[in-house]
C-alpha positions, 0 to 999 in steps of 0.5 A: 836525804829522805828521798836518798834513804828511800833510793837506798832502802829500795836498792838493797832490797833489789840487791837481795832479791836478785840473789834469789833464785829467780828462774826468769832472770836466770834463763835471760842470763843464759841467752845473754851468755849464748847469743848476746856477747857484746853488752852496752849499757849508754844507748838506754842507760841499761844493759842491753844486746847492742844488737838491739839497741834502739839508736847507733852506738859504736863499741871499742872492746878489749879485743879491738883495742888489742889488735888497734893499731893505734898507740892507746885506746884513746887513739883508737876512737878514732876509727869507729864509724862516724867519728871525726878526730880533731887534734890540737896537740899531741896530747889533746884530741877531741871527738865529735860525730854528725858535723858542727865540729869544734876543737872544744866542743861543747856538744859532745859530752865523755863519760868516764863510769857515768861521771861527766870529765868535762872542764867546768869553766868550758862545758867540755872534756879536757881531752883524756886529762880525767879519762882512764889509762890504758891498763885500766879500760875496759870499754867504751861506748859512742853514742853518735848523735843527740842522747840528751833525752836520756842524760840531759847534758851537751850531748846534741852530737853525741856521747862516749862513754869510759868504762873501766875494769872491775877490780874484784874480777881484774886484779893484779899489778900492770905497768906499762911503757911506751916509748917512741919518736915523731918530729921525724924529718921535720924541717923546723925541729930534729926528731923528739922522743915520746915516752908514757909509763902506767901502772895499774894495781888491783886487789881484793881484800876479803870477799867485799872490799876492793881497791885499784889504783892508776898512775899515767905520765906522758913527756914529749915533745907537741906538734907545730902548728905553723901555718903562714896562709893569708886570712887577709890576702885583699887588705891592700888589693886595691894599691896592687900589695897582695902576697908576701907585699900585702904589709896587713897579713893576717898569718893563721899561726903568727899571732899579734898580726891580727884585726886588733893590730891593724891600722889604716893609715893614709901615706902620700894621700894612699890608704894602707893596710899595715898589721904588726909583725907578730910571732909564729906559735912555737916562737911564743909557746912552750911545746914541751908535753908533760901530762900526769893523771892518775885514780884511787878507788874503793869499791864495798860490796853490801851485798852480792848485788849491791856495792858503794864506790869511792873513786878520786881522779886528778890530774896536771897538764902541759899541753896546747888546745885550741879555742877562739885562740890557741892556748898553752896550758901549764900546771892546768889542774883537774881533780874529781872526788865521786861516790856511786851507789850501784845495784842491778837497778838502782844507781846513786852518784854525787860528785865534784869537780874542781878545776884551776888553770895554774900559769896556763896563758893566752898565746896570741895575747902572749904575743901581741902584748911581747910586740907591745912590751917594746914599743906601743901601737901609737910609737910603732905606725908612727915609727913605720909611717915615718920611714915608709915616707922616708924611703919613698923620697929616696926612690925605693919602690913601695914594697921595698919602702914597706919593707924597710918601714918594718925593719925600722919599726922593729928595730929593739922587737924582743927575739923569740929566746932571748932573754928580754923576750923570756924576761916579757914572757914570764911577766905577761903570763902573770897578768890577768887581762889579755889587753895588756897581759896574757894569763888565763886564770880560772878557778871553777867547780862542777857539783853534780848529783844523779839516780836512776831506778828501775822499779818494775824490775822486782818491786813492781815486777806484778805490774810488769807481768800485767802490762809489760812494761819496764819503767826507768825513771831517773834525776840529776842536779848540776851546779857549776861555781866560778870564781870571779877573777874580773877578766874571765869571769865576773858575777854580774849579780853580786860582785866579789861572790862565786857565780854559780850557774845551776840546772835540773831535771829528771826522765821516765823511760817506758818499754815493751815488747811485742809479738813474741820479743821481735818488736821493742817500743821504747818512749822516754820523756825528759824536763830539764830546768836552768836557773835562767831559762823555762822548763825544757822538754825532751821526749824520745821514742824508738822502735826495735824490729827483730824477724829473727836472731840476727837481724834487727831493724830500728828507728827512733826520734828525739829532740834534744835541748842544750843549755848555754854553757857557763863560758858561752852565758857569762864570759867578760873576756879582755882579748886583744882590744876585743870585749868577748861577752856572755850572751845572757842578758844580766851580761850583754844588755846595752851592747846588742841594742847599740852594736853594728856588724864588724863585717859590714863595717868591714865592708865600709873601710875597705869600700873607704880605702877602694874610693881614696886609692882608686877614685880621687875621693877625698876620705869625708866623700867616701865616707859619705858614698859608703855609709849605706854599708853599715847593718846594725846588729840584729842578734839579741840575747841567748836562747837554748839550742835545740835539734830534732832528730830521726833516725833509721838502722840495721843490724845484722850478723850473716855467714854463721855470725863471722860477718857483722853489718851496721848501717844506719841514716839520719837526719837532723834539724838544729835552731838557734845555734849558739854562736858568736857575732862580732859586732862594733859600737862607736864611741859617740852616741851622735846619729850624725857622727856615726859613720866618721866613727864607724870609719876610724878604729880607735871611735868604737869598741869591739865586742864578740858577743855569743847569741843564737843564729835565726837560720834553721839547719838541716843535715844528714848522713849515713854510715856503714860498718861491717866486720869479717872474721875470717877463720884461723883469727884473721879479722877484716873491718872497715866503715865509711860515713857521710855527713853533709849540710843538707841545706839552710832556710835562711843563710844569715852567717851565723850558723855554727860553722858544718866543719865536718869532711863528707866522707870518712872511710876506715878499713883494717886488717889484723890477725892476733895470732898470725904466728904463734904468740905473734899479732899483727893489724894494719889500718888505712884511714881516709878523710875528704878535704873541707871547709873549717870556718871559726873566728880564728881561722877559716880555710880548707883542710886538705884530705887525709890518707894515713896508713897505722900498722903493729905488731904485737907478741905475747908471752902469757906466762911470764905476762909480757907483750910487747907492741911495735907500731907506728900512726901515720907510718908514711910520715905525710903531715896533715892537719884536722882543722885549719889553724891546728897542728901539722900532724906526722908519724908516730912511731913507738913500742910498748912494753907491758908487764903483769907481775900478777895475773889479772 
């Protein structure tokens, strides 16, 4: 507290002082005003010129996302350089820059107002569930790239930052509503509607006191994901049962067909791959989207340069997103109570996060245990070894004997709306162990408590003038709680009690200018300390080279550090016969010393089934001829990730300003990669019955255990944006990025997965006032096909090629615009990640009224 009052004291009295008149702040305003219209403040956690800023960051301004063609601004991120786009659903999009992509991805950290909207259980955002409405945006900022130097967070990969509107100079009332259609011409449903009304008030009252208040409501109607690919394609190779004939498929988006509802059996002295018959995605889940979010804050001026805020955020979900499976999110829950303290150069801020799952399920659990809930696994490849027997007696070929062993075993199987199949839903949805239910029950906490301070500012602006240097100094603690519901999460210290998971650290910033302002140095050093780990250092330095207004070069280099996150350092999650478990050693000591690689013991079966099938062997002799297979798991405990980075660019403006150039190289350097290794331990702790174990699924217990990769990573990239004002309004843009994996020094198949496309190219056209009051643009995106590999699925996703376009009228007096557009207007579906969504066109309109002017 005294340390807060001191903080306080100091930010008032630079609040006073910058009232005075101070001609050198004054003539900096002024240039400010006459060159360097576009301020950002996320690359230094000052304001600067972007221009000047010392690493790549990407600017969405109110003027962009006016003549965006996307339906939201949140959309519209989608286009800036260097940005990757994943959707799991209609309403949950994640982004990510520089490759490692992950649908929930832990490493791209998003900002709203400096308040971090992650999901505290996972470590990510929830999509835009906390982020503002499109009424209330101001801007947002992208750092692509590690900027944990600076903020001490996920971000290795980058950092976005949701900046909203002032509500002492944005007043007013606004509502919106957009209303349009997707699922057009799509053959497994008829088109749905989409509608998302807003509404946003601001006011003033008196000359100190502020209020503003934001309301968002979304239905529609999800994309589907509904893949039928083989994951599985050579189970069987060996008796010649591939395709549609393999009966072990492993369908990406048919669930209960997976690893844990496969068995070997050996039929008429043959060894057959067999997987359960399972449900398509939209079979098993509901894919109505229903999202409200909506904020009420109250902003205090002090002073004119001092003003204390209160901001509370909430919101409730029913959505799909994506993670080792695919989840149907139902009355999720979100809310976020904050208090900042803010001056020229001091910022305070301190809040809480709170998060509840509500009756949000598994649906891969949903469905395999709906496939149980008739008949157990035991009953049902008894039932199919019978019939198959059966029928091959009769004479029918194997496939169709296959066939018919199915149908037999399926006979009573719950069908996808029916009542028995309803009745099983609603019961495993409340049952909080997915070996046997489906619910994802989480209750969790995020506390977190940050400043910053510019002392050489005015306090020390004599120590400034003497050396020339600015100081930035900062701190933060954050403090994630967990309640403990024995499936999710256990405390594997003190049981019944929360689990909490802390860390702490703080930064100190110095720059200077050089020759005349043309050279900019800039240093900055961050400690960072988590409650199971050592003091981490994190140290940045850049430089900003300026020979004349309108060309700067930079370069910079950072390291950054990311700690596990709470999922990743303490899971204990019963998954389908499969024990997923944080990489911490109060969680994971045992396993890993006694565990095998699932992949070589995959390796082992099949080597197993190829000797019975096609050699003569008998099982105890191919068991013998093949244990030379099984690795013993070699990974061991969670260590911090860490990346280092270096960095090149340049800005510049050319032609009398109308035409901006942004390019930039860099590379970067990952260790120990937090990831997950599937590994077996067998039942039997006798050396001599290992491999008998190893070879029969139901003598050894299957984990998925998160620890670091031993391979050294290096990729890098390149990106170019350029932006053309051509005259009379017309605005032409466009950028394409390259990112590859340059290369790895080992290999060890554990690197988190690049998943990222080598090209990314974006080009735009539009004019807001092609006539009169009338704005149009169009956007061309494309993307370059890739691998995606995760523990879901792994398979290549095609290229993209999408064409967005608008039209937008404005009626200035009245305070009316209507926007008529469409994304992916040619209707051609495409998918971000293998196991997502098909994703088509959009097409909708949007009405917006302003009853007051703003």
């Amino acid at each position: 507290m005294k340390y807060l009052s001191v903080l306080f004291l100091l930010s008032t009295r630079l609040a006073l002082a910058n009232t005075l008149p101070d001609s050198t702040i004054a003539r900096r305003d002024s240039l400010r005003k006459i060159q360097l219209n576009e301020i950002v403040v996320t690359a230094s956690r000052v304001p600067e010129s972007i221009l000047k800023s010392p690493v790549s960051i990407e600017l969405l301004d109110a003027r962009q996302i006016r003549l965006s063609a996307q339906p939201s601004y949140f959309d519209a991120i989608e286009n800036l350089k260097g940005v990757q786009l994943l959707t799991s659903s209609l309403g949950f999009k994640v982004y990510n820059t520089r490759g490692f992509a992950n649908p929930t991805n832990v490493r791209f950290v998003q900002l709203v107002d400096g308040m971090d909207n992650q999901a505290p259980h996972i470590g990510a955002p929830i999509a835009n569930a906390l982020a503002p409405s499109d009424l209330d945006i101001q801007q947002v900022e992208i750092v692509p790239g590690a900027a944990s130097a600076l903020y001490g967070m996920n971000a290795l990969n980058g950092l976005a930052q949701l900046i909203t509107k002032d509500p002492f100079t944005s007043q007013g009332l606004s509502v919106s509503q957009k209303t349009g259609m997707n699922h057009v011409n799509d053959p497994l449903v008829s088109a749905k509607l989409y509608n998302e009304t807003s509404l946003r008030y601001a006011r003033t009252l008196g000359s100190r006191l502020a209020v503003k208040l934001n309301l968002t409501y979304q239905r529609g109607y999800d994309w589907i994901a509904r893949n039928p690919d083989d994951l599985n394609p050579g189970a069987n190779a060996s008796l010649g049962l591939v395709g549609a004939e393999n009966p072990g498929r492993d369908r990406i988006n048919v669930y209960g067909d997976e690893s844990a509802n496969r068995r070997t059996l050996t039929l008429d002295g043959k060894k057959y791959v067999v997987s359960r018959t399972g449900y398509f995605e939209n079979e098993t889940a509901d894919l109505r989207l229903h999202n409200l979010r909506g904020d009420v804050a109250v902003f205090w001026r002090i002073h004119p340069g001092l003003t204390v805020s209160y901001r509370y955020k909430a919101a409730t979900l029913a959505t799909v997103y994506q993670r080792t499976n695919r989840f149907r999110l139902d009355d999720y829950r979100l809310d976020q109570h904050g208090l900042t303290l803010e001056s020229p150069s001091v910022h305070l801020r301190a809040y809480r996060t709170h998060e509840t799952t509500g009756d949000s399920y598994n649906i891969r659990s949903m469905a395999e245990n709906i496939d149980r809930s008739f008949k157990s696994d035991n009953q049902w490849f008894t039932d199919f070894s019978i019939q198959f027997l059966a029928a091959t007696k009769t004479g029918q070929p194997t496939s169709q004997a296959l066939q018919t062993a199915r149908t037999t075993a399926d006979q009573g199987r719950p069908q996808p709306g029916s009542a028995t199949f309803n009745t099983q839903v609603d019961k495993l949805r409340q049952i909080n162990n997915w070996d046997i239910g489906a619910a994802l029950q989480v209750q969790s906490w995020l506390y977190h408590a940050e400043g910053q301070a510019e002392p050489t500012k005015v306090l020390w602006s004599g120590f400034r003038e003497k050396t020339g240097l600015n100081l930035l100094v900062g701190f933060d603690y954050r403090q994630y709680v967990v309640f403990p519901d024995g499936n999710y999460f256990i405390n594997p210290e003190e049981s019944g009690q929360n689990l909490i998971y802390y860390k702490t650290g703080g930064f100190l910033q110095a720059s200077r200018s050089f020759f005349q302002e043309r050279l900019k140095l800039t240093g900055s050093v961050r400690v960072d300390k988590n409650r199971y780990f050592d003091a981490r250092l994190n140290p940045r330095v850049s430089a900003v080279f300026s020979p004349g207004e309108h060309h700067h070069f930079r370069t910079s280099y950072q390291t950054g550090y990311r700690f596990p996150s709470l999922f990743e350092a303490f899971s204990n999650v019963n998954s389908g016969g499969v024990k997923r478990v944080g990489g911490l050693k109060i969680m994971s000591q045992g396993i890993f010393e006694r565990s095998y690689f699932r992949t070589s013991i995959d390796a082992f079966q099949a080597a197993i089934n190829t000797d019975v099938n096609t050699n003569g062997l008998t099982t105890d002799q191919a068991i013998q001829k093949n244990k030379g297979l099984i690795r013993a798991n070699t990974y061991t405990y969670l260590k911090p990730e860490q990346v280092s980075s270096l960095e090149l660019g340049y800005k510049g403006l050319f032609l009398e300003n109308r035409l901006s150039v942004d390019v930039d190289f860099y590379y970067n350097v990952y260790r120990n990669f937090i990831a997950q290794v599937e590994a077996n331990v067998p039942k039997s702790r006798n050396p001599d019955s290992l491999a008998y174990a190893l070879a029969d699924r139901t003598k050894q217990d299957r984990y998925r255990l998160w620890t670091n990769s031993k391979t050294k990573v290096f990729n890098s990239g390149s990106s170019l944006g350029v932006r053309y004002s051509a005259g009379r309004n017309w605005v032409l843009s466009g950028n394409a990025s390259l990112a590859q994996l340059d290369r790895t020094d080992r290999g060890d198949g554990l690197e988190e997965a690049f998943n990222t496309p080598k090209w990314i190219t974006n080009v735009g056209i539009g004019n807001p006032t092609l006539w009169k009051n009338l704005g149009f643009s169009v956007h061309f995106k494309y993307q370059s096909s890739f691998l995606w590999q995760s523990s879901l699925a792994t398979g290549r996703v095609p290229a993209i090629h999408t064409v967005d376009a608008q039209l937008r009228y404005g009626l200035p007096k009245p305070g009316l615009s209507l926007k008529i557009g469409g994304t992916n207007l040619l209707n051609h579906p495409y998918t971000t990640f293998a196991a997502g969504p098909s994703v088509g066109g959009l097409y909708y309109a949007t009405v917006v009224v302003r009853v007051l002017n703003e």
